[in-house]
Gaussian input, Z-matrix of N, CA and C with variables (Angstrom, degrees):
# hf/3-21g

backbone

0 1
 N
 C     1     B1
 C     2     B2     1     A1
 N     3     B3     2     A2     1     D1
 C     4     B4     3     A3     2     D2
 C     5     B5     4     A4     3     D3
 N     6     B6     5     A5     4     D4
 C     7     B7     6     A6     5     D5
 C     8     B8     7     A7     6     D6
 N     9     B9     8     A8     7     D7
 C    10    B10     9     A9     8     D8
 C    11    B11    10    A10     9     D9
 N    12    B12    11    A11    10    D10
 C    13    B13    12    A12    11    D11
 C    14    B14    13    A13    12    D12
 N    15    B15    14    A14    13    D13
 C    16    B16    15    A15    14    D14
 C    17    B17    16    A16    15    D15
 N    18    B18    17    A17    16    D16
 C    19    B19    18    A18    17    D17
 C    20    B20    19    A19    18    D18
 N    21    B21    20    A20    19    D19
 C    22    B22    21    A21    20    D20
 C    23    B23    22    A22    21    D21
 N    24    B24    23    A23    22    D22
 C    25    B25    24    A24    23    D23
 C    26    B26    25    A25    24    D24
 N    27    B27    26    A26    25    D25
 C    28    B28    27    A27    26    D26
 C    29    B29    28    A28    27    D27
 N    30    B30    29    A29    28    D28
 C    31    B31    30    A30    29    D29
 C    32    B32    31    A31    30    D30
 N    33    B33    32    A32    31    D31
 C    34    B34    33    A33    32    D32
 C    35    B35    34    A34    33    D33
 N    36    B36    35    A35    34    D34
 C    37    B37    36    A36    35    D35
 C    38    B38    37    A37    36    D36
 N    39    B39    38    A38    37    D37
 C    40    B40    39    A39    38    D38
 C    41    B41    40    A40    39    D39
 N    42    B42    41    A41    40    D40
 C    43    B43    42    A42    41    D41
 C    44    B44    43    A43    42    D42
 N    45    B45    44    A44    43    D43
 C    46    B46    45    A45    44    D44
 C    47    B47    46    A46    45    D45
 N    48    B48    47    A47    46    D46
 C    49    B49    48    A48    47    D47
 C    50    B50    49    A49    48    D48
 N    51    B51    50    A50    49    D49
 C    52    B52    51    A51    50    D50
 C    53    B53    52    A52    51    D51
 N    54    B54    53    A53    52    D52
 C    55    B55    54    A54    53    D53
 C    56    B56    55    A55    54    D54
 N    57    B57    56    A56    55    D55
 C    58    B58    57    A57    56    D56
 C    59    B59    58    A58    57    D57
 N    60    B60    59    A59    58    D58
 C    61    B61    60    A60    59    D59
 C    62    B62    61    A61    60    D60
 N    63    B63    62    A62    61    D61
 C    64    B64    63    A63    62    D62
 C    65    B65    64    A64    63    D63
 N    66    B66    65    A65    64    D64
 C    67    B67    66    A66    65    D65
 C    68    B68    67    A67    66    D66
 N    69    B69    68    A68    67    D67
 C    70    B70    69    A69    68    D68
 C    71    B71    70    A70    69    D69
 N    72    B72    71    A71    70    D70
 C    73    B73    72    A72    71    D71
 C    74    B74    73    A73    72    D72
 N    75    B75    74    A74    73    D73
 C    76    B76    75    A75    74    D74
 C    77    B77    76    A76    75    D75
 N    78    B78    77    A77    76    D76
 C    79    B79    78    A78    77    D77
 C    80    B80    79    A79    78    D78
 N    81    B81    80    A80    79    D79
 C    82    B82    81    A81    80    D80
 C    83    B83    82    A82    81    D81
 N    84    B84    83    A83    82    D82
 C    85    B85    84    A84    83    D83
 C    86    B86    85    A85    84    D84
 N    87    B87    86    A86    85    D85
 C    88    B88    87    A87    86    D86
 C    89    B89    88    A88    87    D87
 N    90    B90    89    A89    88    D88
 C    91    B91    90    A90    89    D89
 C    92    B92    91    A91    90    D90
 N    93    B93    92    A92    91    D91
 C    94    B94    93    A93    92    D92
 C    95    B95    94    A94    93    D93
 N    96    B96    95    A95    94    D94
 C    97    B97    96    A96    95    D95
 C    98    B98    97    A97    96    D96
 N    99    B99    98    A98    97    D97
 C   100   B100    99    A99    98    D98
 C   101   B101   100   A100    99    D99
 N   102   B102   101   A101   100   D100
 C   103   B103   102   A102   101   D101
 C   104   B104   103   A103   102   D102
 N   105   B105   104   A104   103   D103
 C   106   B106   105   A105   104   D104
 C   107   B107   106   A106   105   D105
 N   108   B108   107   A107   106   D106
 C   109   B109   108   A108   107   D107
 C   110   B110   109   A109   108   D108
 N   111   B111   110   A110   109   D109
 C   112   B112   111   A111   110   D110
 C   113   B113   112   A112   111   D111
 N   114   B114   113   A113   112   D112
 C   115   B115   114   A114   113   D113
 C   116   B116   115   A115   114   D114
 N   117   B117   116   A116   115   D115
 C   118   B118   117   A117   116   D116
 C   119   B119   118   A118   117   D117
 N   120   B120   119   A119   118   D118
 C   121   B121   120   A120   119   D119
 C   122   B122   121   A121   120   D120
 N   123   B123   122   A122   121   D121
 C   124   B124   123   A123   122   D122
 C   125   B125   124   A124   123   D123
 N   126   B126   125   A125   124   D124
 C   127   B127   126   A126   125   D125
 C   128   B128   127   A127   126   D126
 N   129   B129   128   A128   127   D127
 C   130   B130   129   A129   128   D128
 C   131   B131   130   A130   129   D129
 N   132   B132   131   A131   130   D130
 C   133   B133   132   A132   131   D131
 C   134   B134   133   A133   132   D132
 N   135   B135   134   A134   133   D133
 C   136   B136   135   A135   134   D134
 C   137   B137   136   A136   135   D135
 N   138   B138   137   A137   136   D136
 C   139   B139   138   A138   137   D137
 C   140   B140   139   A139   138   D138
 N   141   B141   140   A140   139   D139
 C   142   B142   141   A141   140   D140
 C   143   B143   142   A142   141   D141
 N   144   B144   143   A143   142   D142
 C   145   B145   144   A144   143   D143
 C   146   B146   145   A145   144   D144
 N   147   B147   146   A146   145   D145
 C   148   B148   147   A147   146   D146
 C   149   B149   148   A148   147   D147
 N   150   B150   149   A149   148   D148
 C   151   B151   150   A150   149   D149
 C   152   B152   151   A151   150   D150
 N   153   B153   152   A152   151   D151
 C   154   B154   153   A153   152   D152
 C   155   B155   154   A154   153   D153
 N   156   B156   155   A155   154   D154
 C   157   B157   156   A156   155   D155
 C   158   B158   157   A157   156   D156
 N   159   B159   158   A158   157   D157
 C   160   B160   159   A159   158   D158
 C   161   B161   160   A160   159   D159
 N   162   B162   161   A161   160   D160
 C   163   B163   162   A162   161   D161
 C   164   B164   163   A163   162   D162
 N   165   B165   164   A164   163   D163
 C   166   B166   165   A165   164   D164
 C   167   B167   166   A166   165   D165
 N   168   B168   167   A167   166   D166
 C   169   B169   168   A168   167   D167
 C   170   B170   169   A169   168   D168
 N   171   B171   170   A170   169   D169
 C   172   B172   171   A171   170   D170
 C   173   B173   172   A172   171   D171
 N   174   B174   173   A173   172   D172
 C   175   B175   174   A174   173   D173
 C   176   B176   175   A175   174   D174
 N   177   B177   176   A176   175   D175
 C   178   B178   177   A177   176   D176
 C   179   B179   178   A178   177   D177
 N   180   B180   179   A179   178   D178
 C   181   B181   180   A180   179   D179
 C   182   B182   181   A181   180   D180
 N   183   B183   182   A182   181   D181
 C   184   B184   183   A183   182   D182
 C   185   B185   184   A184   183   D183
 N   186   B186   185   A185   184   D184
 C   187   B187   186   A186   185   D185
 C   188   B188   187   A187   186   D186
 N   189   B189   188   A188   187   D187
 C   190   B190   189   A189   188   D188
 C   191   B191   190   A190   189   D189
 N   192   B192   191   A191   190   D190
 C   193   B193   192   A192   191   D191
 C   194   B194   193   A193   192   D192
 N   195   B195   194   A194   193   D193
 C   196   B196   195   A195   194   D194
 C   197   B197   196   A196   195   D195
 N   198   B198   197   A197   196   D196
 C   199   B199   198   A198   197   D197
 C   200   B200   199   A199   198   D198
 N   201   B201   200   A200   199   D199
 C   202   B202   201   A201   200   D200
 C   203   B203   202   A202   201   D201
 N   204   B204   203   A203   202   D202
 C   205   B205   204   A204   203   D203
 C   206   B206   205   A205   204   D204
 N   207   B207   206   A206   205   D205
 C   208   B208   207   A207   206   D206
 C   209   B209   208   A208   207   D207
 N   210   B210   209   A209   208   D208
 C   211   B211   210   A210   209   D209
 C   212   B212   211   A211   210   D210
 N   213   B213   212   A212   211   D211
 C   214   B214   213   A213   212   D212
 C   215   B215   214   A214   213   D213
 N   216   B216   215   A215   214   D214
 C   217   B217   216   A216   215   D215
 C   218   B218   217   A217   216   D216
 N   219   B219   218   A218   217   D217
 C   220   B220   219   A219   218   D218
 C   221   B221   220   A220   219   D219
 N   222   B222   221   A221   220   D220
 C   223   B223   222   A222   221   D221
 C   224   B224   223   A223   222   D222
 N   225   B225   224   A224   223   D223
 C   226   B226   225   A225   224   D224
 C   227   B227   226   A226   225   D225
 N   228   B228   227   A227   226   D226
 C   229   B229   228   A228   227   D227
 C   230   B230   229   A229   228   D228
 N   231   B231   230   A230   229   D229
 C   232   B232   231   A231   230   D230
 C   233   B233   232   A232   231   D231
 N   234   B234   233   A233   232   D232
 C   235   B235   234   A234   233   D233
 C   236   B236   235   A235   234   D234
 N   237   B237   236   A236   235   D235
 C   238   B238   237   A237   236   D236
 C   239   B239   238   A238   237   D237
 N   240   B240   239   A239   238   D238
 C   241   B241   240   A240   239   D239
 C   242   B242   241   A241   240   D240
 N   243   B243   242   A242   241   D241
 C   244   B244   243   A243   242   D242
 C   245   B245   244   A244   243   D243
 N   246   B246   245   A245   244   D244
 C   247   B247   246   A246   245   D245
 C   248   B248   247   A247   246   D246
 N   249   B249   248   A248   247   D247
 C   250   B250   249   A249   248   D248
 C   251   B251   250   A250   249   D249
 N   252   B252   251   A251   250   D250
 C   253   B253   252   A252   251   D251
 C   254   B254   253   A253   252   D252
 N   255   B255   254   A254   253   D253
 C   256   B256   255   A255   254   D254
 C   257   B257   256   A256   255   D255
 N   258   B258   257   A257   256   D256
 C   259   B259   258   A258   257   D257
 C   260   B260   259   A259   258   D258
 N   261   B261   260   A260   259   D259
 C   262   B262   261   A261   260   D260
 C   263   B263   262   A262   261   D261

   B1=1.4429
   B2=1.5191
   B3=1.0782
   B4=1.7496
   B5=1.6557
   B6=1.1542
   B7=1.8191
   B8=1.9056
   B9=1.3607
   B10=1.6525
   B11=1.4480
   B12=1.4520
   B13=1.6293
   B14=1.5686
   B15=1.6140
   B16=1.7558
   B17=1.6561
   B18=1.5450
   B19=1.5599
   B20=1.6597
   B21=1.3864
   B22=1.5731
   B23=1.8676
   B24=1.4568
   B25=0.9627
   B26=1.2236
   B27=1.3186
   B28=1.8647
   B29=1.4909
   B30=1.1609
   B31=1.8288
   B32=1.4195
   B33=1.4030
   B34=1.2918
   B35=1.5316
   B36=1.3967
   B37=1.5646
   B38=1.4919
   B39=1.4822
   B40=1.8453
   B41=1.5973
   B42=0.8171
   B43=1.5876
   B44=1.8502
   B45=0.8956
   B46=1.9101
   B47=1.5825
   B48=1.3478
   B49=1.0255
   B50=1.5748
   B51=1.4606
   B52=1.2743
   B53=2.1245
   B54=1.6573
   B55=1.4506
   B56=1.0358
   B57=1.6565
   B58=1.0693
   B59=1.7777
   B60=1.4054
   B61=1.4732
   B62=1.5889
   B63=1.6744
   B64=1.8320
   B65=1.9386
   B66=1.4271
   B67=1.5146
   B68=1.5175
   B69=0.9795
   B70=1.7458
   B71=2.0787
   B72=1.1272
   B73=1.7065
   B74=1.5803
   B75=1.7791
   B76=1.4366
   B77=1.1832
   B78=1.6101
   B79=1.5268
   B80=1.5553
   B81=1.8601
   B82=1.2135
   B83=1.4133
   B84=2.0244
   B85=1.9431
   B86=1.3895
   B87=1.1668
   B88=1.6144
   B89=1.6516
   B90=1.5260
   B91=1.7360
   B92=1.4353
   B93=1.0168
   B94=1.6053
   B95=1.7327
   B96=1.5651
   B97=1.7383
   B98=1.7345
   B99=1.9503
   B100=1.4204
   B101=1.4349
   B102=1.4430
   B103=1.5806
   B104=1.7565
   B105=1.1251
   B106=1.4941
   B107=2.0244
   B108=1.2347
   B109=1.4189
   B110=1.6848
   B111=1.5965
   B112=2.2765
   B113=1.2016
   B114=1.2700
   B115=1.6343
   B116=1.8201
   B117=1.3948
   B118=1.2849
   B119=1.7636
   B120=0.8495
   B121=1.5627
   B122=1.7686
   B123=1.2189
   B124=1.4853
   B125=1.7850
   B126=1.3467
   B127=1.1819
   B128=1.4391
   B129=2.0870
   B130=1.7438
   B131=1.3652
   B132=1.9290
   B133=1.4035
   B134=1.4316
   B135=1.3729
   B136=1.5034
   B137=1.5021
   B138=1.4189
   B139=1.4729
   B140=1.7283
   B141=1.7952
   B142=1.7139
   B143=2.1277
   B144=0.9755
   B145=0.7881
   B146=1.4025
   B147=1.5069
   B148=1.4469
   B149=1.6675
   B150=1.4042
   B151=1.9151
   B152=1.2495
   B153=1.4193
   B154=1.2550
   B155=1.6628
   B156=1.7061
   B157=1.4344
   B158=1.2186
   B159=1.4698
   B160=1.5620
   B161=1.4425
   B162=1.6939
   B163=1.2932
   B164=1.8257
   B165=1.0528
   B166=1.7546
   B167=1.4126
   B168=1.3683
   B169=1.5010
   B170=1.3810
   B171=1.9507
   B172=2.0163
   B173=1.0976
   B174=1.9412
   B175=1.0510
   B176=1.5952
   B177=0.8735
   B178=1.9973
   B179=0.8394
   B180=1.7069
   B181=1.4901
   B182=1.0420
   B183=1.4530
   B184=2.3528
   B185=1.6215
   B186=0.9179
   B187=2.1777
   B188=0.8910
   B189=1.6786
   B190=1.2073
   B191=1.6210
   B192=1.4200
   B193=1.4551
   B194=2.0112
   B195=1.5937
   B196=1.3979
   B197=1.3924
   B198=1.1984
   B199=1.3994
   B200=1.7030
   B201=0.9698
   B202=1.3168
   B203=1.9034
   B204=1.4998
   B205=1.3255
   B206=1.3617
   B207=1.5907
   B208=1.3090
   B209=1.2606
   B210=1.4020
   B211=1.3659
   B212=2.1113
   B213=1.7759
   B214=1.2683
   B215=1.6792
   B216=0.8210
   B217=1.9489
   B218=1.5050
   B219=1.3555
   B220=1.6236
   B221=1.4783
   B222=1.5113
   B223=1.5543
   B224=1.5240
   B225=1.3386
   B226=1.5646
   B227=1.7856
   B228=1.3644
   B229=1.3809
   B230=1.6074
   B231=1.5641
   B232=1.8921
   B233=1.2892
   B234=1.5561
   B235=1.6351
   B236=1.4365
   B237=1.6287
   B238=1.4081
   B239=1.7317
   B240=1.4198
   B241=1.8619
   B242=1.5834
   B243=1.1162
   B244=1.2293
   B245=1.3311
   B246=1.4521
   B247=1.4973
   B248=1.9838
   B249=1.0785
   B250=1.3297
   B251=1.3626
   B252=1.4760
   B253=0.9925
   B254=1.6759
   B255=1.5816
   B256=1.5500
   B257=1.4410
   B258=1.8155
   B259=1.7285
   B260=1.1084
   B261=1.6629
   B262=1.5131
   B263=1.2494
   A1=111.53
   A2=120.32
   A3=119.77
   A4=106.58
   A5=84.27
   A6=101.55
   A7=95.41
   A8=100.27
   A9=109.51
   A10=119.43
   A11=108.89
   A12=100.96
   A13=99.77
   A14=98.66
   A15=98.73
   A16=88.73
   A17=146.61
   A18=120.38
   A19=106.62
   A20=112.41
   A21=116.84
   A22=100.29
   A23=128.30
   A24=103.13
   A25=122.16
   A26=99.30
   A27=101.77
   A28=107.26
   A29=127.40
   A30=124.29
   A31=98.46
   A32=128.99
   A33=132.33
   A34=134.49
   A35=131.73
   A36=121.26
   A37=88.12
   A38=82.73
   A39=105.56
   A40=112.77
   A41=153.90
   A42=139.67
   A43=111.97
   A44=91.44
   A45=104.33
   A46=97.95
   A47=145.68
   A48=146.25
   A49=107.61
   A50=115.83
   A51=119.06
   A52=107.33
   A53=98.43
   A54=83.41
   A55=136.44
   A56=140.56
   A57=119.37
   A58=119.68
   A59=121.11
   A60=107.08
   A61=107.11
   A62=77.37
   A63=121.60
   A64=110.54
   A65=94.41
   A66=99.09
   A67=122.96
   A68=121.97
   A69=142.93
   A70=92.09
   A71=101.47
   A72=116.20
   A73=103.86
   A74=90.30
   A75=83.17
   A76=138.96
   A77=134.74
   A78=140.65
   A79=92.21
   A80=103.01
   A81=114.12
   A82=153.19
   A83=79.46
   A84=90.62
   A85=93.28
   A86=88.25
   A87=111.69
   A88=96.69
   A89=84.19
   A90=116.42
   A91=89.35
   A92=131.76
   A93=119.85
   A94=100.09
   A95=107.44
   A96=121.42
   A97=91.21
   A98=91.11
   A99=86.35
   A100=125.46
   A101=118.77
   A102=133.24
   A103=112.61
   A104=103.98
   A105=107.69
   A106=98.28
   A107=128.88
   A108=119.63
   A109=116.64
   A110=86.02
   A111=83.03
   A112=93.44
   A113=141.44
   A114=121.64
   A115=101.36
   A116=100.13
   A117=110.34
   A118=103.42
   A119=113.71
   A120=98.32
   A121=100.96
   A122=118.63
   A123=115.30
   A124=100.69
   A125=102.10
   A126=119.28
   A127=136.00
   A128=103.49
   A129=120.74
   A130=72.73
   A131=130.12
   A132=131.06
   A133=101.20
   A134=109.56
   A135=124.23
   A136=111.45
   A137=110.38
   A138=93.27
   A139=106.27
   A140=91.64
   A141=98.97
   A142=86.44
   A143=145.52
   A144=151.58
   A145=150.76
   A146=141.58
   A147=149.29
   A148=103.33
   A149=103.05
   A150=102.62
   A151=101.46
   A152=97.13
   A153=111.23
   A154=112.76
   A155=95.97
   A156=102.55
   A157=140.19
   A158=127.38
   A159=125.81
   A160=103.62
   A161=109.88
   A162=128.49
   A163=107.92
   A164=110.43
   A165=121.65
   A166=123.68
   A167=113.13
   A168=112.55
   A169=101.20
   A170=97.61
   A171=98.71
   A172=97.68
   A173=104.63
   A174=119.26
   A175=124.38
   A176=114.08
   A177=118.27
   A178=118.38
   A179=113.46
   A180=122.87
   A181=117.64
   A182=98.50
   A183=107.84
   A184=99.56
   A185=94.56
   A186=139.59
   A187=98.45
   A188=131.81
   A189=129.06
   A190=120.74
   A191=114.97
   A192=111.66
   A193=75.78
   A194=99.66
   A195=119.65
   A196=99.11
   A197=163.21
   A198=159.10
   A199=117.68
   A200=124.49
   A201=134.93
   A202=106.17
   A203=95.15
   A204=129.80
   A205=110.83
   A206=121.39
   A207=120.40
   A208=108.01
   A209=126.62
   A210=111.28
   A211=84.52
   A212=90.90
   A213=125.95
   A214=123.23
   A215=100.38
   A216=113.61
   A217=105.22
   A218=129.84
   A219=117.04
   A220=103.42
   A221=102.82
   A222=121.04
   A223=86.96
   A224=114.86
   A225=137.87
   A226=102.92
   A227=117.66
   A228=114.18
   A229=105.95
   A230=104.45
   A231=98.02
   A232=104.94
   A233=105.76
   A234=103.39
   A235=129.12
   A236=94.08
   A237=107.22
   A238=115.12
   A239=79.75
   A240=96.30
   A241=105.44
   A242=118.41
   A243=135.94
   A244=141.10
   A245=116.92
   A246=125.62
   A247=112.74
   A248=134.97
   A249=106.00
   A250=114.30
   A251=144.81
   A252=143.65
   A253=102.02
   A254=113.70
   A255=120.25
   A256=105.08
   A257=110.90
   A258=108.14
   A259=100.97
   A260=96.55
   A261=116.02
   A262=109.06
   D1=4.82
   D2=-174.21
   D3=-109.40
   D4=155.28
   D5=-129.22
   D6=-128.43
   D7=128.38
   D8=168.25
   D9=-96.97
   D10=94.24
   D11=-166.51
   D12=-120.09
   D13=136.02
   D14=-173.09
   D15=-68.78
   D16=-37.66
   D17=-157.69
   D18=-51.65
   D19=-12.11
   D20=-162.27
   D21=-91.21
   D22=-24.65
   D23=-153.32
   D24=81.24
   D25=32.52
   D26=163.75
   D27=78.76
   D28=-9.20
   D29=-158.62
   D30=-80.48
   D31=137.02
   D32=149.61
   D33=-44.85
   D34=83.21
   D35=-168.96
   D36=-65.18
   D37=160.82
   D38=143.87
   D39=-146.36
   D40=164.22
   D41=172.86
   D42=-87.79
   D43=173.50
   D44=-161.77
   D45=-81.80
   D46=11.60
   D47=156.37
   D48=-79.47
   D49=-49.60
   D50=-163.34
   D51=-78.76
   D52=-2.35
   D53=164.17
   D54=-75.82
   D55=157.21
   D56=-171.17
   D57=-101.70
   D58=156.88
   D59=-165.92
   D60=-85.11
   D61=146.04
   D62=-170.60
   D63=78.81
   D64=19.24
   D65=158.63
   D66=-111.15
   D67=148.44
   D68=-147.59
   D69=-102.11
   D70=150.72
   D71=-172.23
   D72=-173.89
   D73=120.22
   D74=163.56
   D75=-116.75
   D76=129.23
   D77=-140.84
   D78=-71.68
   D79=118.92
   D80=148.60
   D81=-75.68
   D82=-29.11
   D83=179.51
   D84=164.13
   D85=133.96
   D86=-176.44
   D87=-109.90
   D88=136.13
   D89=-163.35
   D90=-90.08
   D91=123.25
   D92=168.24
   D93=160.65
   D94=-178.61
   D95=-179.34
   D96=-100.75
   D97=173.83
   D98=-174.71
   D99=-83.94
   D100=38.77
   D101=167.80
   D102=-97.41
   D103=-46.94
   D104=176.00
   D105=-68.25
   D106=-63.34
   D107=-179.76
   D108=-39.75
   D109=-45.63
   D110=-171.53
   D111=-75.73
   D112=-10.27
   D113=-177.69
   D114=-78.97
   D115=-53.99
   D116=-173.96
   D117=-60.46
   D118=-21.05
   D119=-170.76
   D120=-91.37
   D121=-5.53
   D122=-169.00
   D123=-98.64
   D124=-15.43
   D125=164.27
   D126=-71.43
   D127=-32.80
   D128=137.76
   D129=104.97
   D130=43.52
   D131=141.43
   D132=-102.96
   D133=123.72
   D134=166.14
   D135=-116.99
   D136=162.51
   D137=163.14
   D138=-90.91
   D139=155.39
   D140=179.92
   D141=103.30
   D142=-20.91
   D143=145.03
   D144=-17.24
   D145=86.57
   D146=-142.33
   D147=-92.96
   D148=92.73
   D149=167.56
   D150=-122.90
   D151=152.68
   D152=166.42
   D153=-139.81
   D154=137.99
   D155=179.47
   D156=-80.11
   D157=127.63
   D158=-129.31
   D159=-96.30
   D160=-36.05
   D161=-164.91
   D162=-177.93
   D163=136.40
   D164=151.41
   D165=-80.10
   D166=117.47
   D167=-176.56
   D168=-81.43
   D169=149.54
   D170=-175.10
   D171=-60.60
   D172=175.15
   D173=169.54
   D174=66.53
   D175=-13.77
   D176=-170.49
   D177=139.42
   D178=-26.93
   D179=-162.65
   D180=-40.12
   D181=179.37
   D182=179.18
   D183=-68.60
   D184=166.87
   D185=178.07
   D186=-89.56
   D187=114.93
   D188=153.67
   D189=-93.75
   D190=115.60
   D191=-141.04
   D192=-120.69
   D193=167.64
   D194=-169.69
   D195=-120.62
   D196=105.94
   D197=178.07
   D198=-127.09
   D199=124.15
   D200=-135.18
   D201=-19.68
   D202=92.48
   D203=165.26
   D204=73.62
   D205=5.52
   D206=-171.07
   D207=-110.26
   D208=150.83
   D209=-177.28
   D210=-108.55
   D211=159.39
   D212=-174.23
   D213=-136.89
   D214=133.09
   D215=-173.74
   D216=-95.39
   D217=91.96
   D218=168.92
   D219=-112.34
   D220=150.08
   D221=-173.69
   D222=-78.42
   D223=154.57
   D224=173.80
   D225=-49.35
   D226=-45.25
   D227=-164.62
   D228=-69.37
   D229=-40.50
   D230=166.16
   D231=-44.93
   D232=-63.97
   D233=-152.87
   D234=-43.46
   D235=-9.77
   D236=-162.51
   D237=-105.50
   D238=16.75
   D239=-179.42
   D240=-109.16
   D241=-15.53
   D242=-175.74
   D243=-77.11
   D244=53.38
   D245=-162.69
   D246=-27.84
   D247=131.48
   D248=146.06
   D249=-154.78
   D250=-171.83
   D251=-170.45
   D252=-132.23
   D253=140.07
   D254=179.87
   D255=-67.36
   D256=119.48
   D257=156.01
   D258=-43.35
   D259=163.84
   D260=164.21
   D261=-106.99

């Protein structure tokens, strides 16, 4: 699913599902209309944004994501709207 898109400047996406847990990603752009963004943003995901993933729930379950100091529960299908690139 990771993607070579010139709007990025050449950077490799992958979406915030495919990070792996207790690794850091920062949100480039959320794929979606403006219902999925105002949810996510009330949630304090922006793009330009420092999360890191806390844990994978079994089975499919939600993402427990860390976003400035708060932890957050997203279902897999968000996560998968969620452009981002691995901190270094």
């Amino acid at each position: 699913m990771a993607e070579d898109n010139s709007d990025t400047g050449g950077k490799i996406l992958i979406t915030l599902e495919q990070i792996g847990e207790n690794q850091e990603a920062r949100v480039l752009d959320i794929q979606g209309g403006c219902g999925i963004r105002r949810k996510l943003g009330h949630l304090g995901i922006h793009p330009g944004d420092l999360v890191r993933v806390v844990r994978h729930g079994p089975w499919g379950g939600p993402i427990l994501l860390e976003v400035h100091g708060f932890q957050i529960a997203l279902g897999k299908m968000i996560a998968s709207r969620i452009l981002v690139e691995a901190a270094e």
